[in-house]
C-alpha positions as CSV (number, residue, x, y, z in Angstrom):
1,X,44.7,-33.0,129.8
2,X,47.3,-35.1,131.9
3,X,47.0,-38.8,131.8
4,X,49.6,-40.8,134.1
5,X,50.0,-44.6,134.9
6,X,51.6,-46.5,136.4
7,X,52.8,-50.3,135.1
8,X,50.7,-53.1,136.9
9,X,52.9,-55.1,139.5
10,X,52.7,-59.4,137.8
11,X,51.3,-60.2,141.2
12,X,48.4,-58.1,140.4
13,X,47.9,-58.0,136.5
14,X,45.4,-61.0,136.7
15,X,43.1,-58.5,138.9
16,X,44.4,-55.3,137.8
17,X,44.1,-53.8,134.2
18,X,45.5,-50.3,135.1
19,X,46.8,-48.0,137.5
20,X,46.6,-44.1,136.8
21,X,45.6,-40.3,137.2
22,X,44.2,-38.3,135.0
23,X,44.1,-34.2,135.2
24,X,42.1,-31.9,133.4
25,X,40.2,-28.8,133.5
26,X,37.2,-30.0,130.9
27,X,34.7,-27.6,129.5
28,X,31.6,-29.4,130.3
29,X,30.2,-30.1,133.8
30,X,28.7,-33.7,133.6
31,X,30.1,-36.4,131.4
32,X,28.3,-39.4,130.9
33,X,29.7,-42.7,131.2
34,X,28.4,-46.1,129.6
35,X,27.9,-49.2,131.7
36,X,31.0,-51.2,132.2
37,X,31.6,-54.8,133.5
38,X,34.2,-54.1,135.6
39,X,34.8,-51.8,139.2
40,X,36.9,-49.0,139.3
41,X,38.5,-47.9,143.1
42,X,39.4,-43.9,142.6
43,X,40.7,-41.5,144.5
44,X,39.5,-37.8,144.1
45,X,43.0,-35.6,144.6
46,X,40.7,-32.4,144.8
47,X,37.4,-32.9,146.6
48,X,36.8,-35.1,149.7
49,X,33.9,-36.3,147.4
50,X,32.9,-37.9,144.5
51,X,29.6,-37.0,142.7
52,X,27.1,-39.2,140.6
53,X,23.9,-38.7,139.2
54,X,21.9,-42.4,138.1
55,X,18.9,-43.2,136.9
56,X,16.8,-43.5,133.7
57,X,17.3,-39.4,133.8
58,X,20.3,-39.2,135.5
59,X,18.4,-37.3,138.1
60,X,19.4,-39.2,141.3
61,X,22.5,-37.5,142.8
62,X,25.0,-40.2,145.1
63,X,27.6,-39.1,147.1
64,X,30.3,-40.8,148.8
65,X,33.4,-40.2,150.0
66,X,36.8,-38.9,148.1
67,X,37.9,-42.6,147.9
68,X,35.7,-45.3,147.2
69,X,34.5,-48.5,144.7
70,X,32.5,-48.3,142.0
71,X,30.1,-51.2,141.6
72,X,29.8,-52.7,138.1
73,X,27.1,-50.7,136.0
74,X,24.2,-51.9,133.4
75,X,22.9,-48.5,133.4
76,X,24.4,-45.2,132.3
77,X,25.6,-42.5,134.7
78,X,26.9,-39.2,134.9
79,X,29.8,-37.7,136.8
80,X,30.8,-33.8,138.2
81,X,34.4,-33.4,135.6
82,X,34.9,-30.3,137.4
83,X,34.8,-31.8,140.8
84,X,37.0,-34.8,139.5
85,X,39.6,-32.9,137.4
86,X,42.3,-35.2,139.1
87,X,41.8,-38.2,139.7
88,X,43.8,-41.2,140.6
89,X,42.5,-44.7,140.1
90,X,42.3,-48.4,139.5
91,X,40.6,-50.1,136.6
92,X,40.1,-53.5,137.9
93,X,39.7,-56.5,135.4
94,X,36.3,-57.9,135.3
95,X,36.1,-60.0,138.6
96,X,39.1,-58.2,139.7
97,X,37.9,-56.4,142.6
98,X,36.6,-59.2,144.5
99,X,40.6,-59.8,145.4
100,X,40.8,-56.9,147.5
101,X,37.7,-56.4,149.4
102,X,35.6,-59.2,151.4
103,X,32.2,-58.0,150.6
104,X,30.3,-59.9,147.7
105,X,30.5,-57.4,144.7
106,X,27.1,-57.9,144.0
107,X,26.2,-55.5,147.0
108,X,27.7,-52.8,145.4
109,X,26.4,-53.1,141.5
110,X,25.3,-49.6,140.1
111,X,26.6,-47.7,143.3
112,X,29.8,-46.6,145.1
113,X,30.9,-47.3,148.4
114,X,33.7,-44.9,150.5
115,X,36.8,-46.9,151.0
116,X,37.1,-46.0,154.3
117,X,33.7,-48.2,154.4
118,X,35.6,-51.2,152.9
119,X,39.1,-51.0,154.2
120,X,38.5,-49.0,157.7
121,X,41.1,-46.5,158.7
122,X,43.3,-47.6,155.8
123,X,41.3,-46.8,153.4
124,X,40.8,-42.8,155.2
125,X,44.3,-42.9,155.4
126,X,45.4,-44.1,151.4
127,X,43.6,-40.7,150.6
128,X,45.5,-38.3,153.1
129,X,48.8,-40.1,151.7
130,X,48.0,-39.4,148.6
131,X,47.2,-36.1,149.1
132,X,50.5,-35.4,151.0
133,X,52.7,-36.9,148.5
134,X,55.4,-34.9,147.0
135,X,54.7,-36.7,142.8
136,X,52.4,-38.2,141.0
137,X,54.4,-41.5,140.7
138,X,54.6,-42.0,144.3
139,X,50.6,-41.2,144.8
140,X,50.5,-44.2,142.1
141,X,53.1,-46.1,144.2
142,X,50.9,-45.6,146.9
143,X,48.1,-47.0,145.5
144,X,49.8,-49.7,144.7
145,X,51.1,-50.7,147.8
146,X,47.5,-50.5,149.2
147,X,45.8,-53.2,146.5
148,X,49.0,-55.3,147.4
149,X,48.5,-55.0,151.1
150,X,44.6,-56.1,150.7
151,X,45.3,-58.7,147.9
152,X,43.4,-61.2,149.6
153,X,44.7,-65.2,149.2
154,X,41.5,-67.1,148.1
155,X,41.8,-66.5,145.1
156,X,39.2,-68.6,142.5
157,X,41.6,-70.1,139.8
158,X,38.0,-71.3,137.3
159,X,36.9,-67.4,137.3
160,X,40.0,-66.0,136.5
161,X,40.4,-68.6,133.7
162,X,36.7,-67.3,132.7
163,X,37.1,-64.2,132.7
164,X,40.8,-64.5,130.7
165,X,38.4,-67.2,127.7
166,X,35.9,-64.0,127.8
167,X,39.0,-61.5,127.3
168,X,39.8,-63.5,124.2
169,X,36.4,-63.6,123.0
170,X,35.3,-66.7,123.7
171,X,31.9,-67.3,123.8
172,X,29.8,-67.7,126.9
173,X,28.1,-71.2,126.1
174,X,31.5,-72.7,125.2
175,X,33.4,-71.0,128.1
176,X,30.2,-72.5,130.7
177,X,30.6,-76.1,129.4
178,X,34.5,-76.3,130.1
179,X,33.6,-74.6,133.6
180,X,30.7,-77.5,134.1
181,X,33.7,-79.8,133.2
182,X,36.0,-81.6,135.7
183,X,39.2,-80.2,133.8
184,X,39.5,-77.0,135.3
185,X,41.7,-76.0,138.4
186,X,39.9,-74.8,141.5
Protein backbone atom coordinates (compact mmCIF):
# COMPACT_ATOMS: atom_id res chain seq x y z
CA UNK A 1 0.00 0.00 0.00
CA UNK A 2 1.23 3.51 -1.30
CA UNK A 3 -0.25 6.53 0.39
CA UNK A 4 1.01 10.07 -1.10
CA UNK A 5 -0.03 13.73 -0.29
CA UNK A 6 0.50 16.50 -1.02
CA UNK A 7 0.79 19.79 1.55
CA UNK A 8 -2.52 21.99 1.38
CA UNK A 9 -1.79 25.40 -0.35
CA UNK A 10 -2.77 28.44 2.95
CA UNK A 11 -5.19 29.73 0.44
CA UNK A 12 -7.06 26.55 0.57
CA UNK A 13 -6.43 24.97 4.12
CA UNK A 14 -9.69 26.54 5.54
CA UNK A 15 -11.57 24.37 2.80
CA UNK A 16 -9.10 21.72 2.24
CA UNK A 17 -8.03 19.10 4.87
CA UNK A 18 -5.91 16.96 2.46
CA UNK A 19 -4.66 16.28 -0.89
CA UNK A 20 -3.47 12.61 -1.80
CA UNK A 21 -3.31 9.12 -3.67
CA UNK A 22 -3.40 6.10 -2.35
CA UNK A 23 -2.41 2.67 -4.21
CA UNK A 24 -2.96 -0.73 -3.35
CA UNK A 25 -3.86 -4.08 -4.57
CA UNK A 26 -6.29 -5.11 -1.34
CA UNK A 27 -7.44 -8.58 -0.76
CA UNK A 28 -11.05 -7.94 -0.32
CA UNK A 29 -13.50 -6.73 -3.01
CA UNK A 30 -15.82 -4.27 -1.13
CA UNK A 31 -14.86 -2.15 1.79
CA UNK A 32 -17.24 -0.41 3.71
CA UNK A 33 -17.06 3.01 4.68
CA UNK A 34 -18.82 4.87 7.77
CA UNK A 35 -20.75 8.09 7.20
CA UNK A 36 -18.68 11.09 7.20
CA UNK A 37 -19.57 14.87 7.52
CA UNK A 38 -17.52 16.04 4.98
CA UNK A 39 -17.23 15.52 0.66
CA UNK A 40 -14.48 13.97 -0.87
CA UNK A 41 -13.75 14.98 -4.85
CA UNK A 42 -11.61 11.69 -6.27
CA UNK A 43 -10.17 10.83 -9.17
CA UNK A 44 -10.05 7.06 -10.17
CA UNK A 45 -6.27 6.65 -11.95
CA UNK A 46 -7.49 3.16 -13.26
CA UNK A 47 -11.14 2.92 -14.25
CA UNK A 48 -13.17 5.72 -16.04
CA UNK A 49 -15.62 4.77 -13.08
CA UNK A 50 -16.24 4.73 -9.64
CA UNK A 51 -18.47 2.14 -8.02
CA UNK A 52 -20.82 2.31 -4.87
CA UNK A 53 -23.29 0.13 -3.45
CA UNK A 54 -25.95 2.16 -0.67
CA UNK A 55 -28.63 1.27 1.09
CA UNK A 56 -29.73 -0.39 4.30
CA UNK A 57 -28.06 -3.67 2.50
CA UNK A 58 -25.77 -2.13 0.47
CA UNK A 59 -27.56 -3.54 -2.43
CA UNK A 60 -28.08 -0.46 -4.61
CA UNK A 61 -25.14 -0.13 -7.06
CA UNK A 62 -24.32 3.87 -8.32
CA UNK A 63 -22.10 4.64 -10.87
CA UNK A 64 -20.63 7.72 -12.02
CA UNK A 65 -17.88 8.84 -13.69
CA UNK A 66 -13.89 8.36 -13.02
CA UNK A 67 -13.98 11.88 -11.32
CA UNK A 68 -16.59 13.12 -9.33
CA UNK A 69 -18.00 14.52 -5.62
CA UNK A 70 -19.05 12.64 -3.06
CA UNK A 71 -22.00 14.08 -1.08
CA UNK A 72 -21.82 14.03 2.71
CA UNK A 73 -23.11 10.59 4.03
CA UNK A 74 -25.46 9.52 7.24
CA UNK A 75 -25.60 6.09 5.99
CA UNK A 76 -22.98 3.46 5.41
CA UNK A 77 -21.64 2.48 1.98
CA UNK A 78 -19.49 0.23 0.25
CA UNK A 79 -16.92 0.72 -2.49
CA UNK A 80 -15.22 -1.71 -5.50
CA UNK A 81 -11.07 -1.58 -3.77
CA UNK A 82 -10.20 -3.46 -6.75
CA UNK A 83 -11.64 -1.04 -9.12
CA UNK A 84 -10.16 1.92 -6.99
CA UNK A 85 -6.63 0.58 -6.23
CA UNK A 86 -5.38 4.15 -7.15
CA UNK A 87 -6.91 6.76 -6.35
CA UNK A 88 -6.16 10.44 -6.06
CA UNK A 89 -8.33 12.73 -3.99
CA UNK A 90 -9.43 15.57 -1.90
CA UNK A 91 -10.73 15.39 1.55
CA UNK A 92 -12.54 18.57 1.94
CA UNK A 93 -13.16 20.12 5.52
CA UNK A 94 -16.70 19.98 6.63
CA UNK A 95 -18.40 22.82 4.55
CA UNK A 96 -15.41 22.86 2.43
CA UNK A 97 -16.74 21.81 -0.78
CA UNK A 98 -19.25 24.40 -1.14
CA UNK A 99 -15.98 26.79 -2.24
CA UNK A 100 -15.54 25.08 -5.31
CA UNK A 101 -18.74 24.15 -6.89
CA UNK A 102 -22.03 26.39 -7.28
CA UNK A 103 -24.56 23.84 -6.63
CA UNK A 104 -26.12 23.71 -2.99
CA UNK A 105 -24.37 20.53 -1.38
CA UNK A 106 -27.44 19.51 -0.12
CA UNK A 107 -28.33 18.08 -3.67
CA UNK A 108 -25.74 15.80 -3.58
CA UNK A 109 -25.95 14.25 0.23
CA UNK A 110 -25.51 10.29 0.11
CA UNK A 111 -24.64 10.34 -3.68
CA UNK A 112 -21.80 11.21 -6.16
CA UNK A 113 -21.89 13.44 -8.99
CA UNK A 114 -19.24 13.15 -12.26
CA UNK A 115 -17.09 16.21 -12.19
CA UNK A 116 -17.41 16.67 -15.59
CA UNK A 117 -21.28 17.33 -14.30
CA UNK A 118 -19.97 20.09 -11.98
CA UNK A 119 -17.06 21.72 -13.65
CA UNK A 120 -17.91 21.03 -17.56
CA UNK A 121 -15.11 20.17 -19.78
CA UNK A 122 -12.62 21.01 -16.97
CA UNK A 123 -13.60 18.68 -14.95
CA UNK A 124 -13.25 15.67 -18.19
CA UNK A 125 -10.16 17.24 -18.76
CA UNK A 126 -8.51 17.22 -14.84
CA UNK A 127 -8.87 13.36 -15.31
CA UNK A 128 -7.08 12.93 -18.82
CA UNK A 129 -4.21 15.30 -17.17
CA UNK A 130 -3.93 13.26 -14.53
CA UNK A 131 -3.81 10.28 -16.34
CA UNK A 132 -1.02 11.61 -18.75
CA UNK A 133 1.16 12.90 -16.14
CA UNK A 134 4.66 11.71 -15.91
CA UNK A 135 4.55 11.45 -11.33
CA UNK A 136 2.54 11.26 -8.80
CA UNK A 137 3.43 14.77 -7.42
CA UNK A 138 2.47 16.46 -10.42
CA UNK A 139 -1.12 14.46 -10.74
CA UNK A 140 -1.36 16.03 -7.04
CA UNK A 141 -0.09 19.42 -8.48
CA UNK A 142 -2.70 19.11 -10.84
CA UNK A 143 -5.31 18.67 -8.58
CA UNK A 144 -4.37 21.40 -6.99
CA UNK A 145 -4.27 23.85 -9.51
CA UNK A 146 -7.88 22.78 -10.37
CA UNK A 147 -9.55 23.49 -6.58
CA UNK A 148 -7.53 26.83 -6.93
CA UNK A 149 -8.82 27.70 -10.32
CA UNK A 150 -12.66 26.97 -8.99
CA UNK A 151 -12.05 28.55 -5.54
CA UNK A 152 -15.03 30.50 -5.73
CA UNK A 153 -14.88 34.25 -3.84
CA UNK A 154 -18.18 34.31 -1.68
CA UNK A 155 -16.85 32.84 0.68
CA UNK A 156 -19.18 32.76 4.31
CA UNK A 157 -16.70 34.03 7.03
CA UNK A 158 -19.72 32.79 10.24
CA UNK A 159 -19.59 29.03 8.67
CA UNK A 160 -16.05 28.78 8.42
CA UNK A 161 -15.78 30.14 12.02
CA UNK A 162 -18.50 27.23 12.86
CA UNK A 163 -17.18 24.70 11.49
CA UNK A 164 -13.39 25.76 12.92
CA UNK A 165 -15.57 26.12 17.09
CA UNK A 166 -16.96 22.43 15.94
CA UNK A 167 -13.19 21.26 14.98
CA UNK A 168 -12.23 22.23 18.46
CA UNK A 169 -15.07 20.54 20.05
CA UNK A 170 -17.16 23.11 20.89
CA UNK A 171 -20.50 22.34 21.42
CA UNK A 172 -23.33 22.96 19.06
CA UNK A 173 -25.75 25.01 21.43
CA UNK A 174 -22.86 27.31 22.47
CA UNK A 175 -21.37 27.56 18.90
CA UNK A 176 -25.49 28.54 17.58
CA UNK A 177 -25.85 31.32 20.28
CA UNK A 178 -22.55 33.22 19.24
CA UNK A 179 -23.74 32.66 15.51
CA UNK A 180 -27.38 34.20 16.60
CA UNK A 181 -25.17 36.98 18.01
CA UNK A 182 -24.26 40.24 16.21
CA UNK A 183 -20.35 39.69 16.96
CA UNK A 184 -19.56 37.51 14.23
CA UNK A 185 -18.07 38.64 10.76
CA UNK A 186 -20.11 37.98 7.63
Amino acid sequence: MRVVQRPVRAELAPFVRSIWLFEAELAHGREHILPAGASQLLVNLVDDELRAWRGDDLSRLGAVEGAALTGVTDEPFAIDTAQQRRIAGVAFRPGGARMFFALPMSEIRDRDLSLSALWGPAGTRLRLRMLEASDDSTRLALLEEALLAHLRPDRDRAMELAVAALERGQNVGSLARVLDSKDVPR
